[in-house]
C-alpha positions in Angstrom: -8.1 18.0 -17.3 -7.6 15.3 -14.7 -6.1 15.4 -11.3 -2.5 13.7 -10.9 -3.6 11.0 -8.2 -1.5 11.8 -5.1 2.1 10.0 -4.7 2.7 11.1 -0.9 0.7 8.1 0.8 1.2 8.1 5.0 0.7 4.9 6.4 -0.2 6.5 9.9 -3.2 8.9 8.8 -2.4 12.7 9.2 -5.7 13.1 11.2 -4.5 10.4 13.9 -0.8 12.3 13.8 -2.6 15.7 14.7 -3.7 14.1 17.9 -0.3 14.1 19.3 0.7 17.5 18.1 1.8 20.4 20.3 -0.1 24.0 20.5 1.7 24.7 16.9 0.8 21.5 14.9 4.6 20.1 15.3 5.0 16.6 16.4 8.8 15.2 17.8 10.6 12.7 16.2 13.5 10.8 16.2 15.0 9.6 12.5 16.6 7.0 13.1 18.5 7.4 9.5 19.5 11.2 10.8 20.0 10.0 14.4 23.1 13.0 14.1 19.8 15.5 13.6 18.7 14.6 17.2 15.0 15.0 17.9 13.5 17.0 15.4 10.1 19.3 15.3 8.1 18.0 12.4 4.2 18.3 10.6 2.1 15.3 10.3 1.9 16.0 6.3 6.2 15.3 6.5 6.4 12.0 8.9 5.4 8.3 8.3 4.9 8.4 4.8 5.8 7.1 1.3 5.7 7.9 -2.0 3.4 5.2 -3.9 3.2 3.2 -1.6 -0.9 2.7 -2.1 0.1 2.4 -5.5 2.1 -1.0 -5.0 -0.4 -2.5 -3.0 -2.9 -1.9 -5.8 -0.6 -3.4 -7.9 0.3 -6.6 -5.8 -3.1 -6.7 -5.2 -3.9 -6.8 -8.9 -1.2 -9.5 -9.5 -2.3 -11.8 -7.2 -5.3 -11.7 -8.8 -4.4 -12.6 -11.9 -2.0 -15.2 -10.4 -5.6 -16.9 -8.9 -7.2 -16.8 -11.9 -4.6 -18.1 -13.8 -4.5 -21.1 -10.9 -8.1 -21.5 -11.6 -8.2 -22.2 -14.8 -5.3 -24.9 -14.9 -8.1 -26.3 -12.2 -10.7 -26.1 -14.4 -8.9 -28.1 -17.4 -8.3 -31.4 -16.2 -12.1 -31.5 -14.9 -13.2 -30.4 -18.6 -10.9 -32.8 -19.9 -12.4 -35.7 -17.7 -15.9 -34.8 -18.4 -15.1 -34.5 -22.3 -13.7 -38.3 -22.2 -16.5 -39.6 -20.2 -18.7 -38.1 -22.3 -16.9 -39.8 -25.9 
């Protein structure tokens, strides 16, 4: 059976985070969405990250990709084409 790939992806790495911890692991925050919550006590494993958000990169990634080759081979053509008329 496989793994489910992860869907929690921090874009400020837990092991950085724990850096800045206090004696119990907590960090302090301030969400600006919950500003009403005032500064909060939180774990690196719950702050600055996103679900999927590797995910779409590999996926942009994978598009712009396909967007170069497709590029490349409309640049390719006319320099067949040219070399097949030269050639006739």
């Amino acid at each position: 059976m496989r793994k489910a790939p992860p869907k929690r992806h921090h874009y400020v790495p837990e092991m950085l985070q724990k850096h800045f911890t206090d004696d119990h692991g907590f960090l302090f925050a301030f969400l600006r969405n919950h500003s009403y919550r005032g500064i909060l006590q939180i774990k690196p494993e719950n702050i600055f990250l996103e679900g999927h958000l590797y995910r779409r990169v590999e996926k942009m990634v994978l598009q712009t990709l396909v967007w170069k080759q497709s590029f490349h081979s409309l640049k390719i053509m006319p320099t067949q084409l040219s070399l097949k008329l030269s050639t006739q």
